[in-house]
C-alpha positions as CSV (number, residue, x, y, z in Angstrom):
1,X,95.8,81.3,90.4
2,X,96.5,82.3,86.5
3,X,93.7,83.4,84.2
4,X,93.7,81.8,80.8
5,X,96.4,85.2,79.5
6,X,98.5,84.0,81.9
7,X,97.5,86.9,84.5
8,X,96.9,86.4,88.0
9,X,93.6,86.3,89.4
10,X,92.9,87.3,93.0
11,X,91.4,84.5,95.1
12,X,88.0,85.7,97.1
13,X,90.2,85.1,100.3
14,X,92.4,88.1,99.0
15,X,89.7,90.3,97.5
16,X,87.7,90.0,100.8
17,X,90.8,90.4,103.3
18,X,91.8,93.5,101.2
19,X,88.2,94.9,101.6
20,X,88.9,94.7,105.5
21,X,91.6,97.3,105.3
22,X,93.4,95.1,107.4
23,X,95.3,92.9,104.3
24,X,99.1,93.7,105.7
25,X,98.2,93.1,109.6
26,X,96.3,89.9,108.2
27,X,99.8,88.9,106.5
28,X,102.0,89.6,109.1
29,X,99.6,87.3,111.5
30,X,99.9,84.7,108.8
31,X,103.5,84.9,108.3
32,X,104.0,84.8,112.3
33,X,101.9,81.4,112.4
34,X,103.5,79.8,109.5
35,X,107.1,80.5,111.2
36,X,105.9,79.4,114.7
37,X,103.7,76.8,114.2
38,X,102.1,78.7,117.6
39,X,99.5,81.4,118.0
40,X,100.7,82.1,121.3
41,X,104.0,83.2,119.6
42,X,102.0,85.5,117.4
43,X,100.3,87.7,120.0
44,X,101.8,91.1,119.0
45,X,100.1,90.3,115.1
46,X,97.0,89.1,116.5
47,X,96.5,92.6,118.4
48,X,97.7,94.6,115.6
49,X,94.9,92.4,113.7
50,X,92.4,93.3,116.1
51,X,93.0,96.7,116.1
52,X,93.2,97.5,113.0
53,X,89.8,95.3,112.6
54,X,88.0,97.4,114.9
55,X,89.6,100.8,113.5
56,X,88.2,100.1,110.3
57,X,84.7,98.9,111.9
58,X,84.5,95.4,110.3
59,X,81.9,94.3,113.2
60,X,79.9,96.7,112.2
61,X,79.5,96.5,108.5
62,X,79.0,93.6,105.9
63,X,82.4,93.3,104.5
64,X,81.1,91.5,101.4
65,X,79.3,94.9,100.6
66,X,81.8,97.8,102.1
67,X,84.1,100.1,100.2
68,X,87.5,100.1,99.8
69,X,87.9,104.2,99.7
């Protein structure tokens, strides 16, 4: 989406993936599903989601409120 100068604004869906830590292992999920039409065809991005989701403890914090460091 464009801001009124023409910039781009960052959807919440982007702001709140990136504050995961996991944005690029999110992408690569997406990108796999998009291609294959088929989650089961995506199974290597799906773990690489989950474990970089649980490396970065997103369970156990409120993402809406955690720190991108």
């Amino acid at each position: 989406m464009l801001s009124k100068d023409g910039s781009r604004d960052d959807d919440e869906w982007d702001v709140r993936i990136r504050k995961t830590g996991c944005a690029g292992e999110n992408e690569s999920l997406q990108m796999c599903f998009d291609k294959t039409k088929d989650w089961r065809a995506c199974r290597k991005q799906l773990q690489e989601f989950k474990d970089c989701w649980r490396r970065h403890k997103n369970n156990e914090t409120d993402v809406d409120t955690k720190r991108v460091g």
